[in-house]
Backbone as JSON, one array per atom type, in Angstrom:
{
  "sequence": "XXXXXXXXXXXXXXXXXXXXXXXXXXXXXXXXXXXXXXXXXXXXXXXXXXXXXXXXXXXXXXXXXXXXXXXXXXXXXXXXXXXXXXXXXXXXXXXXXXXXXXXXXXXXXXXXXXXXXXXXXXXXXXXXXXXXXXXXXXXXXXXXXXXXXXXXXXXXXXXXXXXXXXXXXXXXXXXXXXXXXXXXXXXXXXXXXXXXXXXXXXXXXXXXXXXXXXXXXXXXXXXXXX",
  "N": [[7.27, 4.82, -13.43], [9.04, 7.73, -15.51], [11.15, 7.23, -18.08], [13.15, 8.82, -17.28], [12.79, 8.69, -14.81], [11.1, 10.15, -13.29], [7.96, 10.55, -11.21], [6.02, 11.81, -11.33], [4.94, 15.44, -12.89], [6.69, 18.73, -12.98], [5.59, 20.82, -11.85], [4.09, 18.69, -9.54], [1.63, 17.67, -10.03], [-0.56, 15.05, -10.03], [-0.81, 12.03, -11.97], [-1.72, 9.87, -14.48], [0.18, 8.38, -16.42], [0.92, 6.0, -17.04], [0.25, 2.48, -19.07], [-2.54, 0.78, -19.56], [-2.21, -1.93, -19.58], [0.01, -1.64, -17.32], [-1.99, -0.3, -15.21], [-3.28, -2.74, -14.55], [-1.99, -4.27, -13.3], [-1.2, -2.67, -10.69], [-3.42, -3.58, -9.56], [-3.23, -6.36, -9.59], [-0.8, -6.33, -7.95], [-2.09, -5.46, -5.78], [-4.1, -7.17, -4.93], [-2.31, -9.63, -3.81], [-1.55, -8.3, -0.85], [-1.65, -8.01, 2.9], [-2.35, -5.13, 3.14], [-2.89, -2.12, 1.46], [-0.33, 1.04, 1.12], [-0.54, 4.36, 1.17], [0.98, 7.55, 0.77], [-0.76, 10.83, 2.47], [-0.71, 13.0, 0.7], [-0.85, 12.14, -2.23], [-3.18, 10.52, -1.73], [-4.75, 12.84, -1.54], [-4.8, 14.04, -3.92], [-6.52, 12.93, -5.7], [-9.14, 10.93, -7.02], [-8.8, 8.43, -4.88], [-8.96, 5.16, -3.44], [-7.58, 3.12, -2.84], [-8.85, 0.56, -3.13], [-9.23, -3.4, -3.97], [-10.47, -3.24, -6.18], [-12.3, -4.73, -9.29], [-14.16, -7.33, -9.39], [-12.96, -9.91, -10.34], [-10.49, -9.07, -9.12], [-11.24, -9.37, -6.2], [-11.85, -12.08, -6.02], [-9.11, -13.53, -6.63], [-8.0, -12.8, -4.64], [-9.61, -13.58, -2.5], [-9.11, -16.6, -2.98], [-6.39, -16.58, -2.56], [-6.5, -17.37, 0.23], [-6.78, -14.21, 1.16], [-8.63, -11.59, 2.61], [-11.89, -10.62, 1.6], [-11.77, -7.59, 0.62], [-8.52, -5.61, 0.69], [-7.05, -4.0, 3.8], [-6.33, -0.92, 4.43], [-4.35, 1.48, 4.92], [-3.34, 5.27, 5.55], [-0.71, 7.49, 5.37], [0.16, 10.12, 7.5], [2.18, 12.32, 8.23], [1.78, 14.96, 9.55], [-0.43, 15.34, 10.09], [-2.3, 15.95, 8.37], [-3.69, 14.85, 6.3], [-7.19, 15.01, 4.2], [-10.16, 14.91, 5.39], [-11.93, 14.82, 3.58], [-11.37, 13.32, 1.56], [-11.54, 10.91, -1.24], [-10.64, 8.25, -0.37], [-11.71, 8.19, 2.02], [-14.48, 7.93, 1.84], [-15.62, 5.67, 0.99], [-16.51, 3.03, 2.1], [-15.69, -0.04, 2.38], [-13.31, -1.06, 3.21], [-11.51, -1.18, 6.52], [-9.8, 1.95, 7.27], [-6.7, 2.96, 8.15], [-4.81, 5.42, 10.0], [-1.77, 6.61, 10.17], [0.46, 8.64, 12.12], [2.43, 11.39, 13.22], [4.24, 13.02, 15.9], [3.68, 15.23, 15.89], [1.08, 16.16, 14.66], [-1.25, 18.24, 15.05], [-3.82, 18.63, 17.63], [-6.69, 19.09, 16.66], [-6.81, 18.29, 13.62], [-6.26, 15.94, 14.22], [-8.89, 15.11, 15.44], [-10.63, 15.47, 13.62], [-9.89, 13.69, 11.44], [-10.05, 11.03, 12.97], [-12.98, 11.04, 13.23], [-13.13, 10.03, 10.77], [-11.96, 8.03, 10.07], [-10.86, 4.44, 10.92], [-9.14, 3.81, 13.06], [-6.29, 6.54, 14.37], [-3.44, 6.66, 14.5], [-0.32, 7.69, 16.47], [3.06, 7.78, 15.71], [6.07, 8.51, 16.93], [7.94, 11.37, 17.08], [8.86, 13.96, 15.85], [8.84, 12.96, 13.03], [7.38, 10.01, 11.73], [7.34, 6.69, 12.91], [8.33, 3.86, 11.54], [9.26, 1.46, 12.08], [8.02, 0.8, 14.43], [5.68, 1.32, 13.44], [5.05, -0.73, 11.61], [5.37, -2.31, 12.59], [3.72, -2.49, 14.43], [0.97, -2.92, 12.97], [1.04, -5.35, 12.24], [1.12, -6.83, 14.38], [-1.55, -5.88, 15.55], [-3.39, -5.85, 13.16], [-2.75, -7.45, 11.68], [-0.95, -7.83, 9.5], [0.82, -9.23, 7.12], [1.81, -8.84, 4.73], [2.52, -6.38, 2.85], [1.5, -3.41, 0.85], [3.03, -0.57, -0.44], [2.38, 2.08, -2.47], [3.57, 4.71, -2.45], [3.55, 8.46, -2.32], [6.66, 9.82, -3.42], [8.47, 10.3, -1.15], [7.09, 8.89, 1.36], [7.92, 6.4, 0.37], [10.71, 7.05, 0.16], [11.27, 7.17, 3.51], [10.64, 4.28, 3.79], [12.47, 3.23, 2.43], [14.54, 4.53, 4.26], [14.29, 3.08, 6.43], [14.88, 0.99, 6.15], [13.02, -1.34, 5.53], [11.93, -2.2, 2.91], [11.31, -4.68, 0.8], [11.17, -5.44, -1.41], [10.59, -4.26, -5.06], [8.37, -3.01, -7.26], [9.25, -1.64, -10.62], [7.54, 0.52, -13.12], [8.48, 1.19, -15.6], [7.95, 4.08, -18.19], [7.6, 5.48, -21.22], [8.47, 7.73, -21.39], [9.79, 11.39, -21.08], [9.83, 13.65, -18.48], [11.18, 15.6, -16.73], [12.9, 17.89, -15.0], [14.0, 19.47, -12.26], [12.65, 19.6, -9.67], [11.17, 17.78, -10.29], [9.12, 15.02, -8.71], [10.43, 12.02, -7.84], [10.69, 8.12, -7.56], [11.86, 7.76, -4.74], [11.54, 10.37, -2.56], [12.59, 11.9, -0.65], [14.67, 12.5, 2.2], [16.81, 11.21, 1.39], [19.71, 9.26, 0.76], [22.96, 10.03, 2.46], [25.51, 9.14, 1.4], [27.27, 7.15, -0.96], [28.1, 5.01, 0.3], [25.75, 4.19, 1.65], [24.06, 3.47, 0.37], [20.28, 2.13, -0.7], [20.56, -0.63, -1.44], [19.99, -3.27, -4.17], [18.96, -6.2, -5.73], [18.09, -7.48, -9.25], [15.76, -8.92, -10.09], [13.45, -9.57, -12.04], [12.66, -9.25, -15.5], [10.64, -7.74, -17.59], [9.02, -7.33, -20.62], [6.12, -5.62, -21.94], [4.49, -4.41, -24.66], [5.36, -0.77, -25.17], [6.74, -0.49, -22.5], [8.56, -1.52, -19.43], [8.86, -4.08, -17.0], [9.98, -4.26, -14.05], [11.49, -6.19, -11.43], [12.65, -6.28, -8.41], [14.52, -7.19, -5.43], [15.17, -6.61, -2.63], [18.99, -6.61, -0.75], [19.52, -6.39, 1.51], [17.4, -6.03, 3.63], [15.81, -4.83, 6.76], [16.56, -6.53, 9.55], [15.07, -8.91, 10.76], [13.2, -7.14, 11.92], [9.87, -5.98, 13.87], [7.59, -6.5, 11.91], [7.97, -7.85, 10.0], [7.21, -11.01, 8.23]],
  "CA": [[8.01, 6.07, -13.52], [9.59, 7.9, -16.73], [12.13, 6.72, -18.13], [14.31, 9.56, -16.55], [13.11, 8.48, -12.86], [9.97, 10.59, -12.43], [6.71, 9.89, -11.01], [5.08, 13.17, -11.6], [5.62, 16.36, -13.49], [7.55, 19.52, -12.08], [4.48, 21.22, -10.37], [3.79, 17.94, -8.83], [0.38, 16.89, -10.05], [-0.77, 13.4, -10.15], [-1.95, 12.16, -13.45], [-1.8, 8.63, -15.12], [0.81, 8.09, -17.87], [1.15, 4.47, -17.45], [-0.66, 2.13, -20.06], [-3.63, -0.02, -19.04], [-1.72, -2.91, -18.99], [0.33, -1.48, -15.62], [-3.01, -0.34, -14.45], [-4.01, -4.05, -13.92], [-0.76, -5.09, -12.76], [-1.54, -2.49, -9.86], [-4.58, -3.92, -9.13], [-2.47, -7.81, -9.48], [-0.61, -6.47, -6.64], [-2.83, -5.55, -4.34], [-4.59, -8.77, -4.64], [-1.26, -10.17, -2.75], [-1.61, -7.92, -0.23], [-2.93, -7.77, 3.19], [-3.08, -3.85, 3.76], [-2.23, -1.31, 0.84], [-0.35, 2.12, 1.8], [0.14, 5.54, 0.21], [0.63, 8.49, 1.18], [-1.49, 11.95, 2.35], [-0.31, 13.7, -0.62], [-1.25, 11.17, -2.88], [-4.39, 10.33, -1.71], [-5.68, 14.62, -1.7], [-4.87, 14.77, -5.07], [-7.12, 12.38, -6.79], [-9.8, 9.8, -6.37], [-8.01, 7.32, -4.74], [-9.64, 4.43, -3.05], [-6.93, 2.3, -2.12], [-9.41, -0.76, -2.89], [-8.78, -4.29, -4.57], [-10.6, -3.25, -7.91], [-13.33, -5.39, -9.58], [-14.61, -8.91, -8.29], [-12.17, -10.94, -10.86], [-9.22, -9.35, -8.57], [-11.15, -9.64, -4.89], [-11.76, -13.61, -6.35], [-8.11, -13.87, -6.71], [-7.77, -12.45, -2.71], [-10.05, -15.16, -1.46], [-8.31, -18.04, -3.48], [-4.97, -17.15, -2.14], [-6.37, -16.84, 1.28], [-6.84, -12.99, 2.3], [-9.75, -11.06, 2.84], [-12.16, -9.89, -0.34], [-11.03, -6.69, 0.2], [-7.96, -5.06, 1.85], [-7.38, -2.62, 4.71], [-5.93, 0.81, 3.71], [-3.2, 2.41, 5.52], [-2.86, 6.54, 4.71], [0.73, 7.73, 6.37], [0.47, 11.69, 7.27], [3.19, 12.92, 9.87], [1.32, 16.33, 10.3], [-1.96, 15.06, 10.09], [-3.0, 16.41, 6.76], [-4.91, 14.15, 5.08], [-7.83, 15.57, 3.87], [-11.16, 13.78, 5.66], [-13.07, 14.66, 2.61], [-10.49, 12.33, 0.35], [-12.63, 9.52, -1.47], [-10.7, 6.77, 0.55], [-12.13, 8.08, 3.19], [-15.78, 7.95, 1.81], [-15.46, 4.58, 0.52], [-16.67, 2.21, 3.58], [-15.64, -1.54, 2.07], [-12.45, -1.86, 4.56], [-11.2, -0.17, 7.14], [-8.91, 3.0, 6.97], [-5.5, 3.46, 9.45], [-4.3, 6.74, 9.41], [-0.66, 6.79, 10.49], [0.73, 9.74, 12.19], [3.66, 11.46, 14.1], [3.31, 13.64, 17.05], [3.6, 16.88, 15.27], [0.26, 16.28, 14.02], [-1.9, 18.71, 15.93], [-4.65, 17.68, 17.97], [-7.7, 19.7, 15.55], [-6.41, 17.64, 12.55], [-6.32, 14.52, 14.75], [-10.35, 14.87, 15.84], [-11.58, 15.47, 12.04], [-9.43, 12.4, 11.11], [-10.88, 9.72, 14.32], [-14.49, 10.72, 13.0], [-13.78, 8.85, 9.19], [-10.68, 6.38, 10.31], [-11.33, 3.13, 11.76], [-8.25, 4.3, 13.76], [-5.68, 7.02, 13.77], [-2.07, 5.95, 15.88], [0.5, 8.22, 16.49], [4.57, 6.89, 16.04], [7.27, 9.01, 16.86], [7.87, 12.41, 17.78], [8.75, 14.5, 14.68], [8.74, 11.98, 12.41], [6.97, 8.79, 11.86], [8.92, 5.53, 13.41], [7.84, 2.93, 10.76], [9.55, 0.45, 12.52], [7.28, 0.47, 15.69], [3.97, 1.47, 13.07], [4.89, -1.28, 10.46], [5.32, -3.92, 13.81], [1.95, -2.94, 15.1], [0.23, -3.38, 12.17], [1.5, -6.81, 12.0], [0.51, -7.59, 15.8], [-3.02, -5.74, 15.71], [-4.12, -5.8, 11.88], [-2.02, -9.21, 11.1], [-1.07, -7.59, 8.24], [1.86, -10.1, 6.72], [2.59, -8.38, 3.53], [2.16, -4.32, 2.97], [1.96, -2.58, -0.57], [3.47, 1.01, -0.54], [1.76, 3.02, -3.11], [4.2, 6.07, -2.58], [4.62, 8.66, -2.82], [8.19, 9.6, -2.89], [8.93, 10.9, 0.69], [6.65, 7.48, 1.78], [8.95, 5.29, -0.15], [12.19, 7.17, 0.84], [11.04, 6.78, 4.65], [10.68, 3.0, 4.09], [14.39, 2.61, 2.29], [15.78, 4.46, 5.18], [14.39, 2.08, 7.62], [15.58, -0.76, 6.01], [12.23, -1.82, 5.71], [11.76, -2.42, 1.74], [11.78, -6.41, 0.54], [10.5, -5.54, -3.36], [10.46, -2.88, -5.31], [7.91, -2.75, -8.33], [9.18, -0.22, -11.03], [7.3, -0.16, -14.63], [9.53, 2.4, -16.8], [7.22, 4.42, -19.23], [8.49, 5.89, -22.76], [8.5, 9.7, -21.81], [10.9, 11.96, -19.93], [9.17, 14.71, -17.52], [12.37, 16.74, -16.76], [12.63, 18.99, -13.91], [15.04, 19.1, -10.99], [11.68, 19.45, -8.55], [9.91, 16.91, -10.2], [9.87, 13.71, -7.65], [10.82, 10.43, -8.13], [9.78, 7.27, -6.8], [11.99, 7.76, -3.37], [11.75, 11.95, -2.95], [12.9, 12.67, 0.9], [15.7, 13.15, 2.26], [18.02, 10.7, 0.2], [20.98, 8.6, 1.63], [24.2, 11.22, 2.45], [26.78, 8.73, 0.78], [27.27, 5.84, -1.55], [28.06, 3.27, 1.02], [24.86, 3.81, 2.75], [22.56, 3.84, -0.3], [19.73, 1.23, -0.62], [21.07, -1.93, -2.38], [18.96, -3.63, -5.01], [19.29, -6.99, -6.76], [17.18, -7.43, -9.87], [14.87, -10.28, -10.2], [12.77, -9.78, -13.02], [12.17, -8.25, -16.52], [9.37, -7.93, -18.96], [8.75, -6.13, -21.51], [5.45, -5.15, -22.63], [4.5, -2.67, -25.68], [6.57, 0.21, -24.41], [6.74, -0.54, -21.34], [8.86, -2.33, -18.88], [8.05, -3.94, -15.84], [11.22, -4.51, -13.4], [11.19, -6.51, -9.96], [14.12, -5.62, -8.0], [14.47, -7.64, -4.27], [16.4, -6.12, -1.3], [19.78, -7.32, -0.8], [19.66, -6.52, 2.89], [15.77, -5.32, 4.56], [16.26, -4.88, 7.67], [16.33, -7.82, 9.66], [14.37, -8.92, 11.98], [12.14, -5.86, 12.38], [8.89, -6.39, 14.15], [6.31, -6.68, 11.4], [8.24, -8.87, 8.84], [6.87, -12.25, 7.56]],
  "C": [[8.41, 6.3, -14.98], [10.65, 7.54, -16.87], [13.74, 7.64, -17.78], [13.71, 9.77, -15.25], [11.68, 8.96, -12.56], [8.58, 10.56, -12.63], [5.83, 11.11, -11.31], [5.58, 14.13, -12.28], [5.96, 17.58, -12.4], [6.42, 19.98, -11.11], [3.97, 19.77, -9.43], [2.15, 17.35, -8.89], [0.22, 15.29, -10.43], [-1.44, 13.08, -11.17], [-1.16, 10.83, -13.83], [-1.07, 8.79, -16.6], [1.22, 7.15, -18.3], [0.21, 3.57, -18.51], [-1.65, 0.97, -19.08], [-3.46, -0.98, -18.78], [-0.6, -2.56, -17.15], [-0.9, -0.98, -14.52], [-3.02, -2.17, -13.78], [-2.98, -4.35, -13.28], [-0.66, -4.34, -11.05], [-2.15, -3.24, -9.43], [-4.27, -5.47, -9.16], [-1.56, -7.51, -7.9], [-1.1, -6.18, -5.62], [-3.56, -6.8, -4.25], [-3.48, -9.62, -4.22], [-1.05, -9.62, -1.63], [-2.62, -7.85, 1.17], [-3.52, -5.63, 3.74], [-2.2, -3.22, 2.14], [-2.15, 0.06, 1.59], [-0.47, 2.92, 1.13], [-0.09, 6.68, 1.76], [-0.59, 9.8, 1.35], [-1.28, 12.44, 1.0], [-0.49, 13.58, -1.41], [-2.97, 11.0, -2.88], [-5.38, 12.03, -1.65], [-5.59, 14.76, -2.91], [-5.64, 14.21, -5.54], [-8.53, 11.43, -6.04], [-9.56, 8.62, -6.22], [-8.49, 6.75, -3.59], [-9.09, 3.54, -2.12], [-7.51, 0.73, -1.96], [-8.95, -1.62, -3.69], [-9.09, -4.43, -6.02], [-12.05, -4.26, -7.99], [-13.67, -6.82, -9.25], [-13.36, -9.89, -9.16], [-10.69, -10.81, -9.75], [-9.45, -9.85, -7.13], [-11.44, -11.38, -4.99], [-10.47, -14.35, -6.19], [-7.47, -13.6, -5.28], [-8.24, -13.7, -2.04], [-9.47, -16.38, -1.71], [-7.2, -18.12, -2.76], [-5.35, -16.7, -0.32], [-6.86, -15.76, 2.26], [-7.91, -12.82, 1.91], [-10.04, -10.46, 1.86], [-11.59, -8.51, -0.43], [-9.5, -5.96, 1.2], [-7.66, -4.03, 2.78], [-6.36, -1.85, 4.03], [-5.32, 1.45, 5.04], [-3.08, 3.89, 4.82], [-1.95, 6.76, 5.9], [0.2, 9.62, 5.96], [0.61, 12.03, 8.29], [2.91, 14.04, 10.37], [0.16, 16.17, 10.01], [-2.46, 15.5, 9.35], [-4.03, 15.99, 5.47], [-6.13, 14.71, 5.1], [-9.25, 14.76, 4.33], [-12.43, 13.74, 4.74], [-12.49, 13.92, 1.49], [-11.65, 11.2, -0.26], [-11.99, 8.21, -0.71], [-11.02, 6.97, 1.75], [-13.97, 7.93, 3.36], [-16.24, 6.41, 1.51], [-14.97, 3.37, 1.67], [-16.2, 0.61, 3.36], [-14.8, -2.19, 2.92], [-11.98, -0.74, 5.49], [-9.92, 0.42, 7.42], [-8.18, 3.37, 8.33], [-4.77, 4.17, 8.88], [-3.22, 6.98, 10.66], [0.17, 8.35, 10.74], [2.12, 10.49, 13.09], [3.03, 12.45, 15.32], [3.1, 15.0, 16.94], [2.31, 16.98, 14.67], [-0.77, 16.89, 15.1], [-2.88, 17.88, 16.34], [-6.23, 17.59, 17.1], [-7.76, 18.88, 14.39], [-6.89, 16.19, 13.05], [-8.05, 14.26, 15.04], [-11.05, 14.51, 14.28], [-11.21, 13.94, 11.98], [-9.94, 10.93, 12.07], [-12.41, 9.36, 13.93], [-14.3, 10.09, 11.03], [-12.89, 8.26, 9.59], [-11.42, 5.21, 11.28], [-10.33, 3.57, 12.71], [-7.21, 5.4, 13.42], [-4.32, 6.71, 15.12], [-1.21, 7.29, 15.41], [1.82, 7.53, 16.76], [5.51, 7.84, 15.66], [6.71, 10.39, 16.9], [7.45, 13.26, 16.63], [8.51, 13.71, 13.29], [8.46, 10.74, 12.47], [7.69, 7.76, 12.12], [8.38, 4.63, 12.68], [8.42, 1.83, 11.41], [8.66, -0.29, 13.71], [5.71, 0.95, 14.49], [3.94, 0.08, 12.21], [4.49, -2.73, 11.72], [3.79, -3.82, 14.5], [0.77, -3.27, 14.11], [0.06, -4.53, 11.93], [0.54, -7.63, 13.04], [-1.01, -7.09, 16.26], [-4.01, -6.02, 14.54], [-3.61, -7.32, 11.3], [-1.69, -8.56, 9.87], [0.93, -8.24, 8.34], [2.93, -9.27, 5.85], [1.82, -6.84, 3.3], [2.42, -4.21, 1.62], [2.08, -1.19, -0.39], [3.43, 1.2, -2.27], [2.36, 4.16, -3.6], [3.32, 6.71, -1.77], [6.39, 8.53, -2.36], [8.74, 9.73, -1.51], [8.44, 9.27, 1.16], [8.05, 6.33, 1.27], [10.36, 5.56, 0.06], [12.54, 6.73, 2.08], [11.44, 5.28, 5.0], [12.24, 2.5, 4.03], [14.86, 3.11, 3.31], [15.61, 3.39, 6.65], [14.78, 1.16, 7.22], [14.2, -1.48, 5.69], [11.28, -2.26, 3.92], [12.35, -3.83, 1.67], [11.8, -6.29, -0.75], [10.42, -4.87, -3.54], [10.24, -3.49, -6.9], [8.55, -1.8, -9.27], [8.22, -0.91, -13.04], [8.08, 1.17, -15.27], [8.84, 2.54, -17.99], [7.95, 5.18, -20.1], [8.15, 7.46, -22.2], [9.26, 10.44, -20.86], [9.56, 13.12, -19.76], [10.11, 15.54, -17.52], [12.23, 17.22, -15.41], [13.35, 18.52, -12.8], [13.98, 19.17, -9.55], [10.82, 18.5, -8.98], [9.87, 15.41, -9.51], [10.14, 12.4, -8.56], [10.56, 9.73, -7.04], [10.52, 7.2, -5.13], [12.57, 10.04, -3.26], [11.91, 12.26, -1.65], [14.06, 12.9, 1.0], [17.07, 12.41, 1.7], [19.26, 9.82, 1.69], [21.91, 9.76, 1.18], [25.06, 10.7, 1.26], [26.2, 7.1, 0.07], [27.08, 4.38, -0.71], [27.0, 3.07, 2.22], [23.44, 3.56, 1.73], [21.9, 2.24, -0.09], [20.29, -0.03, -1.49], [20.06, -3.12, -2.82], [19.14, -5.24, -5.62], [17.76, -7.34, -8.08], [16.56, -8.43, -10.03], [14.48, -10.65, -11.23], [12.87, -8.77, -14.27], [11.55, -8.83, -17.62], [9.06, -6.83, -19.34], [7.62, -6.28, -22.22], [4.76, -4.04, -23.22], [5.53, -2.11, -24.96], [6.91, 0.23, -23.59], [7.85, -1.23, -20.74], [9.12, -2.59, -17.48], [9.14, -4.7, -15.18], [10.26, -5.04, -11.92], [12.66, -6.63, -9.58], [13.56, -6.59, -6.08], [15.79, -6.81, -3.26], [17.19, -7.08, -1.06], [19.67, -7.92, 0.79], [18.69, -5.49, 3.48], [16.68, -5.35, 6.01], [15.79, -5.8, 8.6], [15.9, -7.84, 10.49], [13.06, -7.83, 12.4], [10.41, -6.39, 12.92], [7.34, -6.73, 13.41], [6.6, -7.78, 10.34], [8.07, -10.4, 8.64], [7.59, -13.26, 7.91]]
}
């Protein structure tokens, strides 16, 4: 993010202002991962793959264990994702497309013919608590990387369901009271309900700096957690 919070500029386009060293450091965490997520929104704007990157990182998958490459979660609560996206052309693992029940049924057919699966959780809104637990108990998936965007990553803090939180803080302000930031939904009402952070780590390289922040209190117990 910029160093005044935001992940994109005011119109909301997606565009790369991080340096090449947080590129790889992406592509370091998904090689700990066994499913990466992002959002619809995210994945329509660009060519986004959602894969593990070049053989030095799926080398570093098999050493510690997981599979050369990993599965791909896209979250879209009105079924929107776009079935001409490139992670949906891009056959290496297979693609679960997370949905709510507001997602018509027209949307839902396109999406069945490129997903390995598409699940529906929750009525109006996605229940991450019952999608994150089945992923666990049908996909085995241990450990999850959320991608964003903001609405995605607000969703997760309000379930309680955040353990880590990557941030790298780049040298340039964006501005703009519409431009998102890394949790952009509907926000906690009050102080004594916001997400609570403790910091772990910091490094600083070139301009950059690359924060690891651990949840004080995830929510416990929840059906998909490690």
């Amino acid at each position: 993010m910029t160093a005044d919070g935001k992940i994109a500029t005011a119109n909301r386009a997606v565009s790369s202002f991080s340096s090449a060293r947080d590129r790889r450091h992406l592509l370091e965490l998904r090689a700990t991962a066994d499913a990466v997520m992002s959002g619809a929104t995210t994945l329509n704007a660009g060519p986004i793959t959602l894969g593990p990157g070049g053989m030095k990182y799926r080398r570093l998958r098999l050493k510690r264990g997981l599979a050369e490459y990993n599965l791909r979660v896209v979250v879209s609560g009105a079924g929107n994702a776009n079935p001409e996206a490139q992670v949906f052309k891009r056959a290496f693992s297979p693609v679960i497309v997370l949905v709510s029940g507001r997602a018509p049924e027209r949307r839902l057919k396109k999406l069945r013919a490129c997903a390995a699966e598409v699940k529906v959780f929750g009525k109006e809104e996605i229940d991450f608590v019952q999608a994150l637990g089945w992923l666990r108990q049908k996909w085995r998936v241990k450990r999850l990387l959320c991608e964003g965007g903001g609405e995605l990553s607000d969703a997760l803090f309000q379930a309680g369901l955040v353990d880590e939180l990557h941030l790298t803080i780049c040298p340039c302000i964006f501005g703009g009271r519409r431009a998102p930031t890394i949790a952009d939904g509907i926000g906690f009402g009050t102080l004594a309900r916001a997400a609570r952070m403790e910091l772990k780590t910091v490094r600083k390289c070139g301009e950059e700096l690359f924060l690891v922040y651990t949840a004080r209190s995830a929510r416990p117990g929840w059906p998909g957690r490690a």
